[in-house]
DRENVEX-367406 format. One record per residue: residue number from 1; residue in three letters; x, y, z of N, C-alpha, C in turn. Coordinates in Angstrom, 1 decimal, padded with zeros to 4 digits. Layout:
# residues N
(NUM 'ALA' (X Y Z) (X Y Z) (X Y Z)),
...
***
This chain:
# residues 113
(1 'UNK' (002.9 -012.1 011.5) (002.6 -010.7 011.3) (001.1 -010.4 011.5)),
(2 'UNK' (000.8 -011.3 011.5) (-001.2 -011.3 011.4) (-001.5 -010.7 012.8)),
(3 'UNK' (-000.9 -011.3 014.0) (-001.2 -010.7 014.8) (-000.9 -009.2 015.3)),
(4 'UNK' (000.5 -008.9 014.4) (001.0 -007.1 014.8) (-000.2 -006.6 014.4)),
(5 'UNK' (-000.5 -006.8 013.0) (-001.6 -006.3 011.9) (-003.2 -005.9 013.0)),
(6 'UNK' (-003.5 -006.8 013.5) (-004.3 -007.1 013.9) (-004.6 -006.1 015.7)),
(7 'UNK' (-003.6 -005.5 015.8) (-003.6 -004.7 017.0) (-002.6 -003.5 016.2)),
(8 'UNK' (-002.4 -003.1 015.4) (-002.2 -002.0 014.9) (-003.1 -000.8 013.9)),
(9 'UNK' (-002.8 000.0 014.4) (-004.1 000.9 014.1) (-003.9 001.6 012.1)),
(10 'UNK' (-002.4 001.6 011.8) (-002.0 002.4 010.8) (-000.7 001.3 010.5)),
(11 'UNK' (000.0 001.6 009.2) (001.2 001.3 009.2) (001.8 002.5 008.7)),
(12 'UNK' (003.5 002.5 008.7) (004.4 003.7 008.7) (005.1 003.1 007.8)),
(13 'UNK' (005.8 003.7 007.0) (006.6 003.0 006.0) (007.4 004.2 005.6)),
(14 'UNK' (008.6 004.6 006.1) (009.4 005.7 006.1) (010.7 005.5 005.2)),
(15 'UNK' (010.5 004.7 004.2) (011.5 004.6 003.1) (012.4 005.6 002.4)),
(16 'UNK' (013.7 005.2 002.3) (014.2 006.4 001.0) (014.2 005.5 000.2)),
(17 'UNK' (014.4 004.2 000.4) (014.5 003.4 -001.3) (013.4 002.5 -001.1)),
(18 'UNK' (012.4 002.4 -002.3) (011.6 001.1 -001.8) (011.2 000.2 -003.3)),
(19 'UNK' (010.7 -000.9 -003.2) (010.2 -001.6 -004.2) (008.8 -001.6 -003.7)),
(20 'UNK' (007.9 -002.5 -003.9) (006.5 -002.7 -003.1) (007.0 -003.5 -002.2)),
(21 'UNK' (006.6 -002.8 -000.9) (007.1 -003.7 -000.1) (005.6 -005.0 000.5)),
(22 'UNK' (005.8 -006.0 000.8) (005.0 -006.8 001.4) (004.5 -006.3 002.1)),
(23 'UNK' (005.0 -005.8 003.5) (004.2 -005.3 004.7) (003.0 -004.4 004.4)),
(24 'UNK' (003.4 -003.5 003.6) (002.5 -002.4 002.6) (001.4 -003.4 002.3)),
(25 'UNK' (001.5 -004.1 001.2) (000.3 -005.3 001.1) (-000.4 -005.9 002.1)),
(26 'UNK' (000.6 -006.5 003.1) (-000.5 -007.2 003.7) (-001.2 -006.2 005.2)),
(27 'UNK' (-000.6 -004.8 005.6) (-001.6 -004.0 005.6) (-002.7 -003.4 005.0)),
(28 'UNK' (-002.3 -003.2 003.6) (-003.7 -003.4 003.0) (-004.7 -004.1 002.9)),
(29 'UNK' (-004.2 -005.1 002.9) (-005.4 -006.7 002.9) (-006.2 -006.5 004.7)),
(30 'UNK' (-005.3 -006.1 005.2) (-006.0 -005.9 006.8) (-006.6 -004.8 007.0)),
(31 'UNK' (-007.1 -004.1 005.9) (-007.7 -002.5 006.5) (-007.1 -001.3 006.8)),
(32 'UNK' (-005.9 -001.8 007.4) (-005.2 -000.5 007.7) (-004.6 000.6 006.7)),
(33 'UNK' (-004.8 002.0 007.3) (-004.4 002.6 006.7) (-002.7 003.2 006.4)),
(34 'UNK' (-002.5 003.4 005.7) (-000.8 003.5 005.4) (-000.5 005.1 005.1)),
(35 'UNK' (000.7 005.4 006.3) (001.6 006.6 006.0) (002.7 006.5 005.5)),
(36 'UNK' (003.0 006.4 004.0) (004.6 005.9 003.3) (005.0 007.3 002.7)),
(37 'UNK' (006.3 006.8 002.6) (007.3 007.8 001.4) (006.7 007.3 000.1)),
(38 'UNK' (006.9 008.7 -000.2) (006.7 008.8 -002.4) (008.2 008.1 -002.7)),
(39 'UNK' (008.4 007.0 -002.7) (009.5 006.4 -003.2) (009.0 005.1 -003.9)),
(40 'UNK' (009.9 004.6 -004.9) (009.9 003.3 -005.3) (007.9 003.3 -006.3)),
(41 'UNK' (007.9 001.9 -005.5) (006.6 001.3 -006.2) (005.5 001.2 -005.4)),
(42 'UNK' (005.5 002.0 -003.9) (004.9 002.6 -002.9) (003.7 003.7 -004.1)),
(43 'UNK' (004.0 004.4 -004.8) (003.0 005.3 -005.1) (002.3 005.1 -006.1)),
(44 'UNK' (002.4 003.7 -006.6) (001.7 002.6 -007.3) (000.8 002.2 -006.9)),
(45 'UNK' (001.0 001.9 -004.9) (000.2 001.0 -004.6) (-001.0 002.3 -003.9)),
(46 'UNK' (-000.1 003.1 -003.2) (-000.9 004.0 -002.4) (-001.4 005.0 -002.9)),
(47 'UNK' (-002.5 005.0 -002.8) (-003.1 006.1 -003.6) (-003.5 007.4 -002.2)),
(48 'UNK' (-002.8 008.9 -002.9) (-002.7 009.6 -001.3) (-003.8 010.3 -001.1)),
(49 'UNK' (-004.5 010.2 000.0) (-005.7 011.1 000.1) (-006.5 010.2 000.1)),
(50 'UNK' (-006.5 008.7 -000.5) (-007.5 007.8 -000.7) (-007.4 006.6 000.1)),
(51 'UNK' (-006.0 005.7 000.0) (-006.0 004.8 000.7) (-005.0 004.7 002.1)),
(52 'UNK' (-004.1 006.0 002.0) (-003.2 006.4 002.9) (-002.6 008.0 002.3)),
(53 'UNK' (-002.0 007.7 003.4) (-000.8 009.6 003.2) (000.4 009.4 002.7)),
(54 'UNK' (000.7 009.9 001.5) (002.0 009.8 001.2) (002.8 011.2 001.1)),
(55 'UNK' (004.1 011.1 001.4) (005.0 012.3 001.8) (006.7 012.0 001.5)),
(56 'UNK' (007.0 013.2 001.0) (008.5 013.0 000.5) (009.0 012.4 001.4)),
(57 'UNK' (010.0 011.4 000.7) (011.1 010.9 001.6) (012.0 011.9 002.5)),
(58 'UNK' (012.6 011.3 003.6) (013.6 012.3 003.9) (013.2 013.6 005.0)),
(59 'UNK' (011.3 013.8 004.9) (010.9 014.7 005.3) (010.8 014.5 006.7)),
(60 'UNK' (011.2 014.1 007.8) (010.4 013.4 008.8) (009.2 014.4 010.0)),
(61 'UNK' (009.2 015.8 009.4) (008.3 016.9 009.8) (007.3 016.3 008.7)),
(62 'UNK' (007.2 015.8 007.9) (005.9 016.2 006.9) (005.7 014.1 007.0)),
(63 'UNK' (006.5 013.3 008.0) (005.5 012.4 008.2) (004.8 012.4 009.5)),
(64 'UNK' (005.4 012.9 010.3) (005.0 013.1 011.6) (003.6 013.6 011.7)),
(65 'UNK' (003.4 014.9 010.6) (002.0 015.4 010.7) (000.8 014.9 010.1)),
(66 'UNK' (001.6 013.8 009.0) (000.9 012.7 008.3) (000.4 012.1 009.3)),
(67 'UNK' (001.0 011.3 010.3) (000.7 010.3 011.2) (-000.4 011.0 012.0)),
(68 'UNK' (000.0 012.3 012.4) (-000.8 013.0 013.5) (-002.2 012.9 012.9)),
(69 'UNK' (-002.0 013.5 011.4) (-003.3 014.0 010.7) (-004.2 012.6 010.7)),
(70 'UNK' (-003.8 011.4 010.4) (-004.2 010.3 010.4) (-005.3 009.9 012.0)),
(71 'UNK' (-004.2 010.1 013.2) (-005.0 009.6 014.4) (-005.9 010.5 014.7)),
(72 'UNK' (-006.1 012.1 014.3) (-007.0 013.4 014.7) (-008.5 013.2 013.8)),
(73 'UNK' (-008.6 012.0 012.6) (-009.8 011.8 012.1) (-009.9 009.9 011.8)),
(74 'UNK' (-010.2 010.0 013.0) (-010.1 008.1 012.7) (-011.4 007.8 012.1)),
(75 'UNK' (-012.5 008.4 011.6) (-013.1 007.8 010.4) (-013.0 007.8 009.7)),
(76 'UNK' (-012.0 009.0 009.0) (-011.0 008.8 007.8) (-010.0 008.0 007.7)),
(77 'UNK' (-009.6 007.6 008.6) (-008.6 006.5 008.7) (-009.2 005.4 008.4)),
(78 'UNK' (-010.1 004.9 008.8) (-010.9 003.9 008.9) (-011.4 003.5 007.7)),
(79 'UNK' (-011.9 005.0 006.9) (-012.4 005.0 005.3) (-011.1 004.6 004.7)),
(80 'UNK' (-009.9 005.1 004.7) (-008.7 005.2 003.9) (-008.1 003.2 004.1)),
(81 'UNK' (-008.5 002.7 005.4) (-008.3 001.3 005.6) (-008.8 000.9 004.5)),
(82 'UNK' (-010.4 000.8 004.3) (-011.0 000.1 003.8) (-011.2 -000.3 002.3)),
(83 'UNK' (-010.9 001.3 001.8) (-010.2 001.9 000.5) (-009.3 001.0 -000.2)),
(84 'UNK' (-008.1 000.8 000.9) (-007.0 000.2 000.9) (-007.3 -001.2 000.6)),
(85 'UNK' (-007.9 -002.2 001.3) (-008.3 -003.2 001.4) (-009.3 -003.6 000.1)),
(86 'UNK' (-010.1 -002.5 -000.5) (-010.7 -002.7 -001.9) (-009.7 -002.6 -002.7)),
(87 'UNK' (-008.4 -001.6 -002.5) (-007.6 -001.4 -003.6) (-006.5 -002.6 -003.7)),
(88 'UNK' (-006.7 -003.6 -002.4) (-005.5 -004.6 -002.8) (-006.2 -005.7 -003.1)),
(89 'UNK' (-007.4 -005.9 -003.0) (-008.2 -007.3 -003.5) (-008.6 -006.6 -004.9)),
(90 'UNK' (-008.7 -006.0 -005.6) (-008.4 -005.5 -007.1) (-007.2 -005.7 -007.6)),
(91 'UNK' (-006.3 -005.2 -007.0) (-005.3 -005.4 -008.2) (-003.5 -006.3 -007.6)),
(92 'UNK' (-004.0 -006.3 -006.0) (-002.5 -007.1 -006.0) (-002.5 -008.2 -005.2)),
(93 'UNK' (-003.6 -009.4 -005.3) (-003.8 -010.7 -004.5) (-003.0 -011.4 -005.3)),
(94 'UNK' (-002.1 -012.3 -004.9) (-001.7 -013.4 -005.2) (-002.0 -013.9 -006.8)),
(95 'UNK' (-003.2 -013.8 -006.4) (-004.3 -015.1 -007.6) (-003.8 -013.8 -008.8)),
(96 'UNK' (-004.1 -012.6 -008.9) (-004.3 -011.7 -009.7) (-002.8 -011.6 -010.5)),
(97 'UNK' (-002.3 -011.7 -009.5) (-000.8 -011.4 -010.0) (000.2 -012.4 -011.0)),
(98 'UNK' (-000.2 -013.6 -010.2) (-000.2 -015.1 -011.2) (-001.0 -014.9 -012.1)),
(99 'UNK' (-001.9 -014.6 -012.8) (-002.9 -014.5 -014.0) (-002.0 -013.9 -014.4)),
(100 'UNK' (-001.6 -012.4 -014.4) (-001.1 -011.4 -015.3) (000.5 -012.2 -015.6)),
(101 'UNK' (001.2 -012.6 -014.5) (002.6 -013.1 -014.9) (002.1 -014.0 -016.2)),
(102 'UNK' (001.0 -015.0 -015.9) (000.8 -016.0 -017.1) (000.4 -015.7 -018.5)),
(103 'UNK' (-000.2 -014.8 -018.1) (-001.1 -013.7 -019.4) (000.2 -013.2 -020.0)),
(104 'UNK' (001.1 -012.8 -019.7) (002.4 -012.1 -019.9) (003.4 -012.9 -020.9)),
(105 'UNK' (003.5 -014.0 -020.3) (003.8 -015.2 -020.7) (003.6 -016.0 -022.0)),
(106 'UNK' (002.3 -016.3 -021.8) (001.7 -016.7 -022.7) (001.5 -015.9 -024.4)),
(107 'UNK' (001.5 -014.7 -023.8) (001.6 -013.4 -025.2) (003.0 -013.3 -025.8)),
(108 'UNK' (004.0 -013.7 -025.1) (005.3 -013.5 -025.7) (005.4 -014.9 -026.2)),
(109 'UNK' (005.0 -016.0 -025.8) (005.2 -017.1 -026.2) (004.8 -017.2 -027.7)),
(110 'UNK' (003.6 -016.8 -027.6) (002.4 -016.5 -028.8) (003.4 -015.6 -030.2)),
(111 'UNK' (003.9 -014.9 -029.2) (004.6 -013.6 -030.5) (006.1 -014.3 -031.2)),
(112 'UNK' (006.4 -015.5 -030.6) (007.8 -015.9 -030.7) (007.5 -016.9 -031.6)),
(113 'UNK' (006.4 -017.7 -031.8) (006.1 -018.7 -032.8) (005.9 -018.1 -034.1)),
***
């Protein structure tokens, strides 16, 4: 996927059902900026206006102009990549996420003795 990532300008994520999806992540980790549906755990990750465009599911007029709006200011896009890329080395790397499962862990363990 490194290499799609890597010659793609945006990613699209046109969901009616979603969890967080991976791809969503690891375009984040690559800069790119993200046009998804308000579904699932997508508006957890994406923050709209900041790190991508988010738009009702279902709408496919109100992604289309998301997308458009996206390529008609590519230094906003560019800013909203980068955004993106601060916002997933904060809160959703690997390492970060094993801490919190352990931390989680460890607290219930603690409360059960």
């Amino acid at each position: 996927m490194g290499v799609l990532l890597a010659a793609a300008d945006a990613l699209v994520i046109p969901s009616t059902r979603e969890g967080i999806p991976l791809a969503l992540l690891e375009a984040m980790a690559a800069s790119l900026p993200v046009v998804a549906t308000e579904v699932g755990g997508i508006p957890e990750v994406v923050r709209h206006d900041e790190t991508g465009l988010l738009v009702p599911s279902g709408d496919p007029a109100a992604l289309a102009n998301a997308v458009v709006r996206l390529f008609q200011d590519p230094t906003r896009a560019n800013a909203m990549g980068e955004r993106g890329r601060a916002r997933y080395l904060e809160r959703f790397t690997v390492e970060r996420l094993v801490r919190e499962v352990e931390a989680l862990y460890l607290t219930l363990w603690s409360e059960r003795i």
